[in-house]
C-alpha atoms as a printed R data frame, in Angstrom:
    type eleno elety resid chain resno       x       y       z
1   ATOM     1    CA   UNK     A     1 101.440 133.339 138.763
2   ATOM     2    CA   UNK     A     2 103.067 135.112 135.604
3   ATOM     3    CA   UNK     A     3 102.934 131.637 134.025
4   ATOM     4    CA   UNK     A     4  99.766 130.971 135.130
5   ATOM     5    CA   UNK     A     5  98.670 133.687 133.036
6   ATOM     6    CA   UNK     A     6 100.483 132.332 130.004
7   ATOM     7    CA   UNK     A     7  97.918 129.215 130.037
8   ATOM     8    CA   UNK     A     8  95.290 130.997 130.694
9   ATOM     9    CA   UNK     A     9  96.033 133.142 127.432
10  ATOM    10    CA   UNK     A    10  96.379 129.979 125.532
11  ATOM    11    CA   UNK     A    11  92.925 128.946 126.679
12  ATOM    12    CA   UNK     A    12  91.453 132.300 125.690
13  ATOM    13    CA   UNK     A    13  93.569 131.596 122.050
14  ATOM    14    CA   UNK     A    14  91.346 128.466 121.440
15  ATOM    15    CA   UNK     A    15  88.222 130.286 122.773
16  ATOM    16    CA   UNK     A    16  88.545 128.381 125.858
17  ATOM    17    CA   UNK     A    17  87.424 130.420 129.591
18  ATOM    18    CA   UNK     A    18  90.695 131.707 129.929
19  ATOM    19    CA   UNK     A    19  92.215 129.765 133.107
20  ATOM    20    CA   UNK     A    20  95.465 128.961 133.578
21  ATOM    21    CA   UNK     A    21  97.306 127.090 136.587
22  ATOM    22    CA   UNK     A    22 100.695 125.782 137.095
23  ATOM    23    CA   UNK     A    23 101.431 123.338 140.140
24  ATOM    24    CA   UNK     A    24 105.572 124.217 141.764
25  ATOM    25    CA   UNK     A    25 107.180 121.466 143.953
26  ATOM    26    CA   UNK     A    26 110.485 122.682 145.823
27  ATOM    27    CA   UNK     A    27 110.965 125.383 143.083
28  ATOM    28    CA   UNK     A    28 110.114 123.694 140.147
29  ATOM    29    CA   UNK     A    29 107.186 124.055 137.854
30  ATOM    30    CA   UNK     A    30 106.045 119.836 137.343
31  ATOM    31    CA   UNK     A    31 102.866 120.749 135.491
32  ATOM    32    CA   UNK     A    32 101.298 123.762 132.909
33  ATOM    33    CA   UNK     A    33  97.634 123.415 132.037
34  ATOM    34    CA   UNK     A    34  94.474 125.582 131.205
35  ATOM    35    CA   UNK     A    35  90.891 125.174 130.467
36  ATOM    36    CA   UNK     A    36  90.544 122.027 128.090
37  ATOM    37    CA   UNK     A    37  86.733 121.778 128.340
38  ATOM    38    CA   UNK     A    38  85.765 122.410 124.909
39  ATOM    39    CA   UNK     A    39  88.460 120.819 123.241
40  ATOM    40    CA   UNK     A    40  87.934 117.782 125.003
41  ATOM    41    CA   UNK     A    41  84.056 117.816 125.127
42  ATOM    42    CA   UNK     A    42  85.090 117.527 129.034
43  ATOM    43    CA   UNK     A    43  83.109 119.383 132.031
44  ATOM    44    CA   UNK     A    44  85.819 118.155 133.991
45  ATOM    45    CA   UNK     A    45  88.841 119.406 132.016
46  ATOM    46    CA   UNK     A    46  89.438 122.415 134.085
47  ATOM    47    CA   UNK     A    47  93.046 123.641 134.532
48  ATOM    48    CA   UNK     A    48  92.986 122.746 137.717
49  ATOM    49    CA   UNK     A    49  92.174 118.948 137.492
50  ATOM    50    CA   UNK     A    50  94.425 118.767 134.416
51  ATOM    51    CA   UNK     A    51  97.685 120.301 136.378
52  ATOM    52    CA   UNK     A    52  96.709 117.895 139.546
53  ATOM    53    CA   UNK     A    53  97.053 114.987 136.513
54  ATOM    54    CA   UNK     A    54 100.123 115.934 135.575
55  ATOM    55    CA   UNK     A    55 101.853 116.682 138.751
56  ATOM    56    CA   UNK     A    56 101.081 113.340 139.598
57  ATOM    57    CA   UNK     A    57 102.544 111.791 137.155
58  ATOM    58    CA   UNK     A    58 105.123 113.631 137.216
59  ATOM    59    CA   UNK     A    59 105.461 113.049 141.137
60  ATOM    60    CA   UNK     A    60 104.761 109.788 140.684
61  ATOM    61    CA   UNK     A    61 102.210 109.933 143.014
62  ATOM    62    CA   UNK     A    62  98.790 110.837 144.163
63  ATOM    63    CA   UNK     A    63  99.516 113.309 146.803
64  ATOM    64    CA   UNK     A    64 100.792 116.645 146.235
65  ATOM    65    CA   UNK     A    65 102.516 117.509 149.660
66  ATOM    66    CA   UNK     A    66 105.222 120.069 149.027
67  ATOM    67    CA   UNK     A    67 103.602 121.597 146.072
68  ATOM    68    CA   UNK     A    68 101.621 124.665 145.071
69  ATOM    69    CA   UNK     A    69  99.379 125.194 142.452
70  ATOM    70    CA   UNK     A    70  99.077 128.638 140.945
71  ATOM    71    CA   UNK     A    71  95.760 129.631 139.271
72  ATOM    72    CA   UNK     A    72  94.300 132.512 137.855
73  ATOM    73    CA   UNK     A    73  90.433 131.895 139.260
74  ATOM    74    CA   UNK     A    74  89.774 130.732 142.221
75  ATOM    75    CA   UNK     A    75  88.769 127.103 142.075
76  ATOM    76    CA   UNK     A    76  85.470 125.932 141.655
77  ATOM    77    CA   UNK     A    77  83.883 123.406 144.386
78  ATOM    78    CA   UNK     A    78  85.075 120.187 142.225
79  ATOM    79    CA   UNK     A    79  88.580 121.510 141.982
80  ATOM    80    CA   UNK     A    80  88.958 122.263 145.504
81  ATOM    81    CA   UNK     A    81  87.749 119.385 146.668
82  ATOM    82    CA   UNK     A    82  89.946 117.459 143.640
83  ATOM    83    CA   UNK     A    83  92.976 119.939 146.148
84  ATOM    84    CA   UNK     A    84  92.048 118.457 149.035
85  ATOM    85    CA   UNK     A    85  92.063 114.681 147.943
86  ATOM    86    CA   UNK     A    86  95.667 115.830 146.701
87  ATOM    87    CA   UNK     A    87  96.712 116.891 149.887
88  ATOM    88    CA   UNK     A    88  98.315 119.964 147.976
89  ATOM    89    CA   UNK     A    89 100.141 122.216 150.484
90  ATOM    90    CA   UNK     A    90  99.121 125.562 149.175
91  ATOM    91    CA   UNK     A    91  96.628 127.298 146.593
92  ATOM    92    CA   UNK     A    92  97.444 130.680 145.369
93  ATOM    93    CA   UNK     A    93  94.991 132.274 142.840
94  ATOM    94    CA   UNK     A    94  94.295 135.808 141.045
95  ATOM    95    CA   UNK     A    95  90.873 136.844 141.476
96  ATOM    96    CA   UNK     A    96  87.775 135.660 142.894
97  ATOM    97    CA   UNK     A    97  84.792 133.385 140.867
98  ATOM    98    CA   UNK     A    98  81.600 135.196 142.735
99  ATOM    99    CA   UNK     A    99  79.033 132.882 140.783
100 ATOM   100    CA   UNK     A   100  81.264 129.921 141.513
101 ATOM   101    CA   UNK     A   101  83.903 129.877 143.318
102 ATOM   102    CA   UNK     A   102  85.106 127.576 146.403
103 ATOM   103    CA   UNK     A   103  84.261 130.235 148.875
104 ATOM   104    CA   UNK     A   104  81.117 131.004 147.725
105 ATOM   105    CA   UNK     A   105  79.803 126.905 148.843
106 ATOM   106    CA   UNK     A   106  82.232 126.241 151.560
107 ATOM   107    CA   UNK     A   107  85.571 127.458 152.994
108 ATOM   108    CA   UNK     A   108  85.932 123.698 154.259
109 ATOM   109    CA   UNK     A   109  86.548 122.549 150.643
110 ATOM   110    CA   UNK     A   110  90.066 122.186 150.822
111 ATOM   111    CA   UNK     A   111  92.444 119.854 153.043
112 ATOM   112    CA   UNK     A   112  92.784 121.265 156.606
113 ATOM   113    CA   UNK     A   113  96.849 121.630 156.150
114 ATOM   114    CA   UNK     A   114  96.325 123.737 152.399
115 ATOM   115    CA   UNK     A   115  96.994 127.228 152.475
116 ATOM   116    CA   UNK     A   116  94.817 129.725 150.149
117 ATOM   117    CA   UNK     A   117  96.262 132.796 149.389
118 ATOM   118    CA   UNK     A   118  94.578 134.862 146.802
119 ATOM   119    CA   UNK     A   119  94.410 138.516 144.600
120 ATOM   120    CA   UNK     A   120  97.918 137.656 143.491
121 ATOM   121    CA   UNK     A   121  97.831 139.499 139.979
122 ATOM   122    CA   UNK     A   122  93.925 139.633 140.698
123 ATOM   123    CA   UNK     A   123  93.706 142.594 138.100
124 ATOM   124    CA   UNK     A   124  95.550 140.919 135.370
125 ATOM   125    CA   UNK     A   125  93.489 137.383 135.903
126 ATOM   126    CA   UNK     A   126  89.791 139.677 136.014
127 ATOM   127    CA   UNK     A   127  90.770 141.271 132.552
128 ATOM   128    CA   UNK     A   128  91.139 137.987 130.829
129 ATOM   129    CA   UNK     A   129  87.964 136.302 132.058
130 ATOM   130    CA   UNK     A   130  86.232 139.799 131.444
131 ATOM   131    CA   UNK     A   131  87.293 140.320 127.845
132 ATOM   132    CA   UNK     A   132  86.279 136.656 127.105
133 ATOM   133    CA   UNK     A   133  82.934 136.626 128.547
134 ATOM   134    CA   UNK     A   134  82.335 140.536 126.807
135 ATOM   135    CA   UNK     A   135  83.382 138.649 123.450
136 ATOM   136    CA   UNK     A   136  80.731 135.917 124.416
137 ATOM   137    CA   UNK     A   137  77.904 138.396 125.021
């Protein structure tokens, strides 16, 4: 989650929302990304969906099995569902999004076999997302 963290304070260093996830398979980080979706004029460049990219390419391979992604917001309704196509085997994020987050739509967005697991450095992940959006305002 510590280098989850790391992209998500290079999103907040090109005024980015400052998320950052990193996908592990069998002990291995296979992908780095954060929040792309003003640099690429991209609604759909969220961390998430640019880590599940990589990893599978990386992978060499759509699904994800064996893998975890580590983000620092829980994932919106696309990503999840982008998770569950992936057949990733477990989702571990910091703190909860309470205007859009997974959970707040369905908990049925993700694959039946994922595992969620979140407030891992919840603190850390809430100060970042509320120091950009106080610089916004």
């Amino acid at each position: 989650m510590k280098q989850a963290l790391v992209e998500a304070q290079k999103a907040l260093d090109k005024n980015e929302v400052p998320i950052g996830a990193v996908i592990v398979c069998r002990d291995r980080i296979i992908a780095r990304s954060h929040n792309l979706t003003e640099a690429l004029n991209d609604v759909t460049a969220h961390a998430e969906m640019q880590a599940i990219t990589a990893a599978a390419n990386v992978l060499g391979g759509k699904y994800l099995i064996d893998c975890t992604l580590y983000v620092t917001v829980e994932p919106c309704p696309m990503c999840a569902g982008a998770l569950a196509w992936s057949q990733i085997t477990k989702v571990v994020y910091g703190c909860k999004d309470d205007k859009r987050g997974s959970h707040k739509f369905s908990p049925n967005l993700y694959h039946p076999k994922t595992t969620i697991c979140g407030g891992i450095l919840e603190q850390e992940s809430a100060d970042l997302m509320k120091s950009f959006f106080k610089n916004k305002r």
